[in-house]
C-alpha positions in Angstrom: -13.3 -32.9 0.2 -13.3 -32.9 4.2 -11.5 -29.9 6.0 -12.5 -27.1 3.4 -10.3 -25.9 0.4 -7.0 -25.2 2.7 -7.2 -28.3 4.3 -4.8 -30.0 1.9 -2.7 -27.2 1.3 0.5 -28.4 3.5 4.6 -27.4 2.8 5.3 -30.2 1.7 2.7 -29.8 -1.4 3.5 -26.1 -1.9 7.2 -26.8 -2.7 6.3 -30.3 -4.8 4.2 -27.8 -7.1 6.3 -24.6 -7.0 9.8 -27.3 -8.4 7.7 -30.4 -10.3 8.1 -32.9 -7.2 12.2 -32.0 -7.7 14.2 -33.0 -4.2 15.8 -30.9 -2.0 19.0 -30.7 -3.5 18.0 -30.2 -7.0 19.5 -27.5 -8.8 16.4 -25.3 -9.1 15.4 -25.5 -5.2 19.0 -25.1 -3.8 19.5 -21.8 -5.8 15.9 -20.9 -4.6 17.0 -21.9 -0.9 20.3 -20.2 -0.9 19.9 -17.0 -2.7 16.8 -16.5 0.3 19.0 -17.1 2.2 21.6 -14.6 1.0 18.1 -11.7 1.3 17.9 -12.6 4.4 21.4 -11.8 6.0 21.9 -8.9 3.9 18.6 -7.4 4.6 21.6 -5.2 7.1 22.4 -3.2 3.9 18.6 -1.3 4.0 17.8 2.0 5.4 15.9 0.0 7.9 18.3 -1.5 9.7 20.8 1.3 9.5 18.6 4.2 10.7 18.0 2.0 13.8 21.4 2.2 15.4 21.3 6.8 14.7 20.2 7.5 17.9 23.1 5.9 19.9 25.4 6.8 17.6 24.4 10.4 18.0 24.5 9.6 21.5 28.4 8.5 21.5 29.8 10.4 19.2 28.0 13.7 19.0 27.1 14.3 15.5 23.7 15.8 14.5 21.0 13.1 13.2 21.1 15.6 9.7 24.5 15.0 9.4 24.2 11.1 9.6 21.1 11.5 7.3 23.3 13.0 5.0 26.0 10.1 5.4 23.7 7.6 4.6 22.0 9.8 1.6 26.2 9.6 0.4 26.1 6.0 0.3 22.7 5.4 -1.0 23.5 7.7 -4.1 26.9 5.8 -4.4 24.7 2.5 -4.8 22.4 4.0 -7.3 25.8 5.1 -9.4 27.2 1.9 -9.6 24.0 0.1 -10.2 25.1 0.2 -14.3 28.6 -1.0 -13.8 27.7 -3.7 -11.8 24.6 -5.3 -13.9 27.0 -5.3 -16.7 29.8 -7.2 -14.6 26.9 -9.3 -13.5 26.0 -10.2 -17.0 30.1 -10.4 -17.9 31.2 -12.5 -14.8 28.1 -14.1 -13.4 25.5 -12.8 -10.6 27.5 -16.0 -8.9 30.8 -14.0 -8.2 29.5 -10.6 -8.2 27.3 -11.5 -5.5 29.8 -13.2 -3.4 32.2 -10.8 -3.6 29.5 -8.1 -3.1 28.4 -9.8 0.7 32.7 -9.6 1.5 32.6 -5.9 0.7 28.9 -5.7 2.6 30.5 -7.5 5.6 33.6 -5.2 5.6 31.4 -2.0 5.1 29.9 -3.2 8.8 33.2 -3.7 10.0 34.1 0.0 9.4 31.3 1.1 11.0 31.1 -0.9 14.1 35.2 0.6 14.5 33.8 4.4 13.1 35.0 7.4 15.5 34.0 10.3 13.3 32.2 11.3 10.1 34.4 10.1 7.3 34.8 6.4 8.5 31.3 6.7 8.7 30.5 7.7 5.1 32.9 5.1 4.3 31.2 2.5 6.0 27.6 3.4 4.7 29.1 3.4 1.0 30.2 0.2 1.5 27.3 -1.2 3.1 25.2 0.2 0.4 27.0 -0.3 -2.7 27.6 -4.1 -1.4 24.5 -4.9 -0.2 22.3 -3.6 -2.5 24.4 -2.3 -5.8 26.3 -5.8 -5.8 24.1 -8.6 -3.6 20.3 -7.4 -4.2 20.9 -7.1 -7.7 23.0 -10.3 -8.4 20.0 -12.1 -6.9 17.4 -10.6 -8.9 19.3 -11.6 -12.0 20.2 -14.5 -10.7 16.7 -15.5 -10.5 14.9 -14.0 -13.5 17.8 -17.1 -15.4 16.9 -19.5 -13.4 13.2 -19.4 -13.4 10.6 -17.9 -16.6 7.3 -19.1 -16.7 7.6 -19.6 -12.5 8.9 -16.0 -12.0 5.9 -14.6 -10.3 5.4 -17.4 -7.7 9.4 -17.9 -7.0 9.5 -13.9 -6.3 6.4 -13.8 -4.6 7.4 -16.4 -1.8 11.2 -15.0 -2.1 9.6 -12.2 -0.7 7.3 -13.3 1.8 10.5 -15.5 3.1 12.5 -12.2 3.3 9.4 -10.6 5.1 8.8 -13.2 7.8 12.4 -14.2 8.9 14.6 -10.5 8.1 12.0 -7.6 8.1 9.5 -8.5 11.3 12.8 -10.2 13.2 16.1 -8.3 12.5 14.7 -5.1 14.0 13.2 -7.1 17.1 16.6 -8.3 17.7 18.6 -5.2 17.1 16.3 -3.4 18.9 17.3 -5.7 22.1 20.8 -6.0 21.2 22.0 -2.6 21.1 20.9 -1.3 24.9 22.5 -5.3 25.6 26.0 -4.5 23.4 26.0 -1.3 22.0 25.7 -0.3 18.2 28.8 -1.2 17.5 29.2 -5.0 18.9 25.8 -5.5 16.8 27.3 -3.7 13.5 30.1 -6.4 14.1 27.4 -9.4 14.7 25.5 -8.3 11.5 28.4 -9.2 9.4 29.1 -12.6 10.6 26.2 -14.6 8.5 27.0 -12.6 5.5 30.7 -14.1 6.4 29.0 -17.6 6.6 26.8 -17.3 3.8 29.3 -16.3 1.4 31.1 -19.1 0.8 28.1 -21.3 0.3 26.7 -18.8 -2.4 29.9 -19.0 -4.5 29.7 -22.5 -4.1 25.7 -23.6 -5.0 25.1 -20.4 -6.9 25.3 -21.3 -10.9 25.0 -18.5 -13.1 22.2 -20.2 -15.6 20.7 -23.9 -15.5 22.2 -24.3 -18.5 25.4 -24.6 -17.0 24.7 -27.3 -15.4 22.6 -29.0 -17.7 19.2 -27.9 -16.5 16.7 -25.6 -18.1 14.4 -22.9 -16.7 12.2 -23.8 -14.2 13.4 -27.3 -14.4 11.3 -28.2 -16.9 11.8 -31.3 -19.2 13.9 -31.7 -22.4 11.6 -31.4 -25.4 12.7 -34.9 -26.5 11.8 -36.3 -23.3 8.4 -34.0 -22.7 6.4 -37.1 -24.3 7.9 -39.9 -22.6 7.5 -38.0 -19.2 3.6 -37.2 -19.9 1.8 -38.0 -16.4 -0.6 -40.9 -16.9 -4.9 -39.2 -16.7 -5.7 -38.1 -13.2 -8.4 -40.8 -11.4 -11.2 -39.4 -10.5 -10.9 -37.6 -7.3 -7.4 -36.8 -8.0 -8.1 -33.2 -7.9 -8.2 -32.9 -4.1 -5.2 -34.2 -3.9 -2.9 -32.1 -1.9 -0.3 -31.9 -4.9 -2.9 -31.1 -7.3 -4.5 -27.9 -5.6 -1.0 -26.5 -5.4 -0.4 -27.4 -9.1 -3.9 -26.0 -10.4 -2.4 -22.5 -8.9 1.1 -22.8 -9.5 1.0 -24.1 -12.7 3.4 -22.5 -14.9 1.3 -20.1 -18.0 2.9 -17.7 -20.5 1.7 -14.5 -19.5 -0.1 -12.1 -21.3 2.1 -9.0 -20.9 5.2 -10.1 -20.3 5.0 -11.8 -23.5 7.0 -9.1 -25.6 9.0 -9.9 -28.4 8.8 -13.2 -30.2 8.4 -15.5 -27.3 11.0 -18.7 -27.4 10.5 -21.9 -26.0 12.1 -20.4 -22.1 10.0 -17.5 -22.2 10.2 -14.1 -24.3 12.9 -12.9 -26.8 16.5 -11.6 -25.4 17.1 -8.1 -25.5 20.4 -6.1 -24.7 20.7 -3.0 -23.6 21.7 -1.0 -26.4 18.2 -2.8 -28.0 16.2 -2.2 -24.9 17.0 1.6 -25.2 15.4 2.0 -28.8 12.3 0.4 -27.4 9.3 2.5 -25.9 8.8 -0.1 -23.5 11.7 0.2 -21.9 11.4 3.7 -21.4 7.5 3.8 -20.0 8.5 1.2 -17.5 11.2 3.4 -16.2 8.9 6.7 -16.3 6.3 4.7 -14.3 9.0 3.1 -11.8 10.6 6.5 -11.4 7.7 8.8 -10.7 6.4 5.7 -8.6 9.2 5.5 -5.9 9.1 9.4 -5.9 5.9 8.5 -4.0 7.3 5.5 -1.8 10.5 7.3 -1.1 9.0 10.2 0.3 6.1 8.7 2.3 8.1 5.7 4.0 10.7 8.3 4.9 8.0 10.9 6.2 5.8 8.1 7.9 6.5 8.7 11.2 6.3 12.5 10.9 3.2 12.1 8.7 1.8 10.3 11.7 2.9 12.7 13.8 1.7 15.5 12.4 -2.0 13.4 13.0 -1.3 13.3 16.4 -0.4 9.4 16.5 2.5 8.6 18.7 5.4 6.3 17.8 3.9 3.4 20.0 0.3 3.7 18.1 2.0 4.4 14.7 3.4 0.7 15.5 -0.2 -0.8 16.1 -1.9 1.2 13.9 -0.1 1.2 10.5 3.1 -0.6 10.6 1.2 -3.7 11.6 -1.1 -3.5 8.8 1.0 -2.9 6.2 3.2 -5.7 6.8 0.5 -7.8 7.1 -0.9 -6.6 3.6 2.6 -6.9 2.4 2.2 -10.6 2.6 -1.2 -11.3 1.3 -0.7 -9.1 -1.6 2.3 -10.8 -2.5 1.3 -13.7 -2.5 -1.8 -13.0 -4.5 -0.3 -11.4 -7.1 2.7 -13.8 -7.6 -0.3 -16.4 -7.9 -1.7 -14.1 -10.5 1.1 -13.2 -12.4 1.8 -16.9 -12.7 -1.6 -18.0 -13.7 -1.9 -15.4 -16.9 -2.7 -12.1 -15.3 -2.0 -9.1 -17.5 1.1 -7.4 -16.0 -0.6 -4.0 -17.1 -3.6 -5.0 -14.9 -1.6 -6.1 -12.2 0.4 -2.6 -12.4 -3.0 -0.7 -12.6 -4.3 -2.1 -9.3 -0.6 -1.7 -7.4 -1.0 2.1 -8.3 -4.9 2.6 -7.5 -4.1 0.8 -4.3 -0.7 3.4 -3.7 -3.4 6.5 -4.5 -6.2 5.3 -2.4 -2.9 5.3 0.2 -1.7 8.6 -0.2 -5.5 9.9 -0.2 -6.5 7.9 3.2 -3.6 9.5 4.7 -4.5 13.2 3.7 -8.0 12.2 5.4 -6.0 10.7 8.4 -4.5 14.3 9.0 -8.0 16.0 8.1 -9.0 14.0 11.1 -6.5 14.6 13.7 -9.1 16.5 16.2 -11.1 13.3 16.2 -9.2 10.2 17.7 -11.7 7.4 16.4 -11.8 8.4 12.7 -8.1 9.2 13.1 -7.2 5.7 14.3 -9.5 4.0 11.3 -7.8 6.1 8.8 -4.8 5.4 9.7 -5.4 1.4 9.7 -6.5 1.9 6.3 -3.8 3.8 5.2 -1.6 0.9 6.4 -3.2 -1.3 5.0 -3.7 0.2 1.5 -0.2 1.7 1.8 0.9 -2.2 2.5 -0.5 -3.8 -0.3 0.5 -1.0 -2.7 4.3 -0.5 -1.8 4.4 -4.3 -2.0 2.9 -5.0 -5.2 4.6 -2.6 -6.8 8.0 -3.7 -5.9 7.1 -6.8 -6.8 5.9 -6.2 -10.1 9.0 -4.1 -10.5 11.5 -6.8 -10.1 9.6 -9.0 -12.4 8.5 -6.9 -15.6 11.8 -5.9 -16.9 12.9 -9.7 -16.9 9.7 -11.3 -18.4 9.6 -8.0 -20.8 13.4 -8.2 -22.2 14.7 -11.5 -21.5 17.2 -13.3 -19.0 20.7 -12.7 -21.4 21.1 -9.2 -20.0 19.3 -8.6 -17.2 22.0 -7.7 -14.8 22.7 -4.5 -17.1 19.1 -3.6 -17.7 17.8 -4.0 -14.2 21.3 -2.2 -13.1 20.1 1.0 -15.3 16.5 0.7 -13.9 17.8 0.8 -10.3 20.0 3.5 -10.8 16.8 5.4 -12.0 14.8 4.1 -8.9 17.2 5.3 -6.5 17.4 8.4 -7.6 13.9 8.6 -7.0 14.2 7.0 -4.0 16.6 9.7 -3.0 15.2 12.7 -4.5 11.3 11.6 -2.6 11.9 12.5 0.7 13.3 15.5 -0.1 10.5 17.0 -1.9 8.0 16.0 0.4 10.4 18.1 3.0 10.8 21.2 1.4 6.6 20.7 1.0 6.0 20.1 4.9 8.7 23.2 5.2 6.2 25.6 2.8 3.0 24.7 3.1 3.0 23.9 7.2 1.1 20.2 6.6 1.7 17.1 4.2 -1.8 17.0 3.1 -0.7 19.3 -0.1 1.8 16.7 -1.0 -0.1 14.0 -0.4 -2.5 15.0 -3.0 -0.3 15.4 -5.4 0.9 12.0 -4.8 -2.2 10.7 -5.2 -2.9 12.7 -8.2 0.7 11.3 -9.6 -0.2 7.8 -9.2 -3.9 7.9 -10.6 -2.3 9.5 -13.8 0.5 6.6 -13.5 -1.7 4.0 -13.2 -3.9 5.3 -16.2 -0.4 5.2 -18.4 0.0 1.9 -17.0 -3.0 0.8 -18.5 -2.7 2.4 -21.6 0.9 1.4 -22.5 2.1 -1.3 -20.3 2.6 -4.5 -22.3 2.7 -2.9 -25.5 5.2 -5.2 -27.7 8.3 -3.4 -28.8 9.8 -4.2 -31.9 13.5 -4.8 -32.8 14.8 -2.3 -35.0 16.3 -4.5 -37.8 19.0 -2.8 -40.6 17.8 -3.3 -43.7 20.4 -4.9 -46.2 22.1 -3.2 -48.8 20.8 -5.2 -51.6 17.3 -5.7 -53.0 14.8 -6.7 -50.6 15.5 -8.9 -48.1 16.5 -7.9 -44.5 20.0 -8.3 -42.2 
């Protein structure tokens, strides 16, 4: 094959394989297409954005930068309450109307703050923000896709991701960056809710709630009644470099070890409700790993400019020297492990390596502030804490959205997912401030940091261990002789 192994790959291929050769405007690739497209204009609703717009706000209205930290914080826990209630309407109504009502009340939250004076219409317009964006719009489209897609899941949320990445995280801060010395905060609050504005209509319009209601089926595979009669004839020989077939030989859809729990059906494994889920010891590892996880992330995102700091990087070389890294790791470790995930990788193996990559993180950047006093062993630890901090944050969050769909089941998986988040939130929430109050005592983050990295060595050893263990369904026994309900 001329031009090497990447020579063939091209789009076009990529989304042939990713929706079996299905057009455009099939039902599988326009809920794809449109719920990126919903990520990508509420990507507003994230700390990220938010915190970008404090300083001028400070500027204009006087309030303290803890005081708007505190705002937000009020919001953010108001998300993570709600998370529960709306998984369950999800699962009641359809992520198809929760969602699009979700980006009206994300929309209006930016209203309120791009007309805010003082504090309360602030908190009011951070809760809304919040509690749309990501209690009501994040969450429909998680469970949105998890029915949608099964076998595919890994690759769909891999390059859902890398989407989201390349046009919302690297852009939208480029442009509100220029925007708000151009307009002012509060014009560019205003201009983030017009695509949500634009968007939402579409959504309620392309969004089904399951394939099934629209006589599809997961993944948009065949009817088992047709299956035979739409068998592809033998490949020629040579057919393997064809551009179609290298995408297929990695996309190709594969039940998956792990997430094989339960009695697998013909879409993927068994349904589970809540009230099953909760008598399961699956359910409740997974939310012990993902909360004592995100204790980590929470605190060291929200510390890593102070963590840098405290090395002696400047804001300009923290840019260069870590945030360009990790997004670039971000990418390529999405991708690779969607690939994985979708070719048979064990979900407890994939979990292992997001956590050793997370402790090798927190330990580079204890040896980054170790090496403050010299600049050139500063500056490589910090690229490798960038990079390893990239790849870990990202594969864990990825693994995250997928394991409690391809452990339970798509039937409820707005209601489990919405008690998951509320758990990760609180984590989220509760991680920064512990790794405060241990700058505060101990005069450096390097004693926190340790114990982070102690934290996620032990969490990726109970990952190991217990990850993709099959739970089993408690089933009443009936009242007569033998036999079971």
């Amino acid at each position: 094959m001329s031009g090497g192994w990447l020579a063939p790959l091209r789009v076009h291929s990529a989304w042939s394989a990713l929706f079996r050769g299905q057009p455009p405007f099939y039902g599988n690739a326009v809920v794809f297409s449109v719920s990126t497209a919903v990520l990508v204009v509420s990507y507003s609703c994230t700390i990220d954005v938010l915190c970008l717009m404090l300083g001028a706000i400070t500027a204009e209205t006087g309030l303290s930068r803890s005081l708007l930290s505190a705002l937000l914080l009020v919001g953010t826990v108001s998300a993570g309450a709600c998370q529960p209630f709306t998984g369950r309407l999800i699962d009641r109504a359809g992520a198809r109307s929760v969602g699009s009502v979700a980006m009206l009340v994300h929309a209006s939250g930016l209203f309120v703050l791009s007309r805010a004076r003082g504090a309360p219409a602030l908190a009011t317009g951070f809760t809304l923000v919040r509690v749309g964006g990501i209690a009501g719009t994040l969450l429909s489209q998680d469970a949105l896709m998890s029915r949608w897609f099964v076998r595919r899941l890994g690759a769909i949320v891999a390059a859902q991701r890398v989407l989201v990445a390349v046009l919302a995280v690297s852009l939208l801060p480029l442009l509100i960056g220029r925007a708000v010395p151009r307009v002012g905060w509060r014009t560019t609050y205003a201009g983030l809710a017009l695509p949500l504005l634009l968007v939402s209509p579409l959504a309620a319009l392309t969004l089904l709630p399951t394939p099934e209601s629209c006589g599809l089926r997961p993944d948009g595979t065949p009817p088992p009644e047709s299956a035979e009669a739409e068998e592809e004839p033998p490949a020629k020989p040579g057919a393997a470099s064809e551009p179609d077939s290298e995408w297929a030989a990695l996309l190709a859809p594969t039940y998956v070890e792990a997430p094989s729990i339960g009695a697998a059906t013909e879409d993927g494994p068994q349904q589970w409700l809540l009230r099953d889920a909760l008598k399961t010891s699956a359910f409740w590892w997974l939310l012990l790993l993902n909360f004592f996880t995100c204790l980590t992330t929470g605190g060291v995102t929200a510390h890593a400019s102070l963590i840098a700091a405290d090395a002696g990087i400047a804001l300009s070389q923290m840019t260069q020297l870590v945030l360009v890294p990790t997004a670039l790791a971000g990418v390529a470790v999405n991708i690779s492990f969607g690939l994985l995930l979708n070719r048979g990788a064990p979900l407890r193996l994939l979990f292992l390596c997001s956590l050793a990559l997370l402790a090798a993180a927190t330990a580079t950047a204890a040896v980054m502030l170790s090496q403050a006093s010299s600049p050139g062993r500063r500056n490589a630890a910090a690229a490798c804490w960038g990079l390893l901090y990239g790849g870990g944050t990202s594969s864990f969050y990825f693994l995250y959205k997928v394991c409690y769909p391809l452990t339970f089941g798509r039937s409820s998986g707005g209601t489990i997912m919405g008690l998951a988040n509320s758990s990760m939130f609180c984590a989220i929430g509760l991680g920064p401030v512990l790794y405060g109050v241990a700058r505060d005592h101990q005069g450096s983050y390097a004693p926190a940091l340790r114990v982070s990295c102690a934290a996620c060595a032990i969490a990726a050893g109970a990952a190991g261990a217990f990850v993709g263990k099959a739970p089993e369904r408690v089933r009443p026994q009936a009242a007569g002789a033998g036999g079971s309900a």
